[in-house]
N, C-alpha and C positions, 0 to 999 in steps of 0.2 A: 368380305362377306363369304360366308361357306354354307354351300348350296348341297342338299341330298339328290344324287341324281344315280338314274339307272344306268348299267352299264353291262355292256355285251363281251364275250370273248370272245376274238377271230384268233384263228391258227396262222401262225406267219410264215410268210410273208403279206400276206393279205392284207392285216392287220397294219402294215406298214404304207402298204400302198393307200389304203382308206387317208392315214395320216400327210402323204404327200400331197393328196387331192386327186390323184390317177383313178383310184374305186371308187369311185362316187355312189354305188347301188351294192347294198351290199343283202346277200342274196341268200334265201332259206326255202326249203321242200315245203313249208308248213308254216302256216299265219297266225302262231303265235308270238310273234313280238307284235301283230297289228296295234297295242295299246298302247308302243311308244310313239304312234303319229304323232305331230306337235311337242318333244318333249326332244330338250337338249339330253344325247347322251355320251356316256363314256367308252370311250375303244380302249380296249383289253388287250393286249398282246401275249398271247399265252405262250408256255413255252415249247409247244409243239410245233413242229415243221411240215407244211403241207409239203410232201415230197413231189404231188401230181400238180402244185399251182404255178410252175413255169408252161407246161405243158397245156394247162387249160386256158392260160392267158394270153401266148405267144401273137397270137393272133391277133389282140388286142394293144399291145405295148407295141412301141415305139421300136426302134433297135436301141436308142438311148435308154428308153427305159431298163429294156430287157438287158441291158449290160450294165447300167447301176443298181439294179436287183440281184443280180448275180456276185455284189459285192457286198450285199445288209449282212451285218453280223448277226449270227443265228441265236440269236437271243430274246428270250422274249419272257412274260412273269411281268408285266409293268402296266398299268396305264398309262396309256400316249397320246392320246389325244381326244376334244369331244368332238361332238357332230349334234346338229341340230337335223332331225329326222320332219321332213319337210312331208313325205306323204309313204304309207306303205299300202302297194297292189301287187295284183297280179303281173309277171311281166313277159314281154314279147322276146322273138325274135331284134328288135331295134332297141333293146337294153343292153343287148352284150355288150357292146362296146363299155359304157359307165361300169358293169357288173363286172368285166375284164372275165366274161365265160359265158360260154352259151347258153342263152336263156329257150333257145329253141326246142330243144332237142326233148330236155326235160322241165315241168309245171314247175316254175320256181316262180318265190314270191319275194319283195324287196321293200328294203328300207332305202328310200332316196334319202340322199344325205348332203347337207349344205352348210355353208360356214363352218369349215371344218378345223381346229384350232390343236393345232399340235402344244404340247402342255412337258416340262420335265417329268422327264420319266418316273412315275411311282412305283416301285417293286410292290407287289402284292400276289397272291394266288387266283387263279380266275377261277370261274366254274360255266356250267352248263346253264343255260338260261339267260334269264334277265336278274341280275344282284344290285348292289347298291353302293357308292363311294362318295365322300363328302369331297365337294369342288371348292376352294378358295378362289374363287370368282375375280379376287383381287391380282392375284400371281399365277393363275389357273394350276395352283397346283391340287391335286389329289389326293384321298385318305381312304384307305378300303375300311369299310363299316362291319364288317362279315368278321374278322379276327380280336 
C-alpha cells in the first residue's frame, strides 16, 4: 500500500541521528510544523552539513555516540526514515537531552518523535518546509511526489 505523507528536511547529521533513535525532539524557532501532530512523517536527509551539530550536541551524546558520528558518510539528498510525530510544543530546559541542543538558552519548539523506522534510502531533493513523498507502507520504501 502507498501512503502520501509529509516530510521534513534535517541538515546532516541530524538527520541521521533522528534515524538512529538518538534525536528523538527534533526542534524549530517557529510553530509551523504544529499541523503534523499525529501524522506519520518522512526524514529528509538533505545534502548539507551542519558544521556546528557536533559542537551543539557534544553534550548530549555518549562518547559512543560521538565517535560513530564522527564516522557517517557526509551524504545526504535521500529519505531515511519516518517518524510518527506524537505531540509538537514548546520546549524546556529538560528536552535537550532528546533535541541533542539546548533548548534553554533559545524559544525552540519541537516535534516529539516516536516509532522511528529507518526505510532504504530514496535519493530525492529536499526543500524548505513541510513537502510530500509517497511511502510503500509494505517495503517502507519512498517516492518524492514534488519532481
Amino acid at each position: 500500500m502507498i501512503e502520501r505523507i509529509p516530510v521534513i528536511s534535517l541538515w546532516q547529521p541530524w538527520a541521521e541521528w533522528v534515524s538512529l533513535g538518538w534525536k528523538t525532539v527534533e526542534t524549530r524557532t517557529h510553530k509551523r510544523f504544529a499541523n503534523l501532530q499525529g501524522k506519520r512523517i518522512g526524514i529528509h536527509a538533505a545534502l548539507k552539513w551542519d558544521k556546528a551539530a557536533f559542537i551543539a550536541a557534544y553534550p548530549y551524546l555518549t562518547q559512543q555516540q560521538f565517535e560513530q558520528s564522527a564516522t557517517f558518510l557526509r551524504l545526504g539528498g535521500a529519505i531515511i526514515c519516518t517518524a510518527f510525530v506524537v505531540a509538537h510544543m514548546e520546549l524546556s530546559s529538560s528536552d535537550s537531552k532528546a533535541a541533542l541542543i539546548d533548548c534553554a538558552s533559545i524559544k525552540r519548539y519541537g516535534l516529539i518523535l516516536a516509532d522511528v523506522r529507518p526505510i532504504e534510502a530514496v535519493p530525492c531533493a529536499g526543500k524548505q518546509g513541510i513537502w510530500y513523498a509517497e511511502i510503500e507502507t509494505g517495503k517502507d520504501t519512498a517516492h518524492d511526489l514534488t519532481q
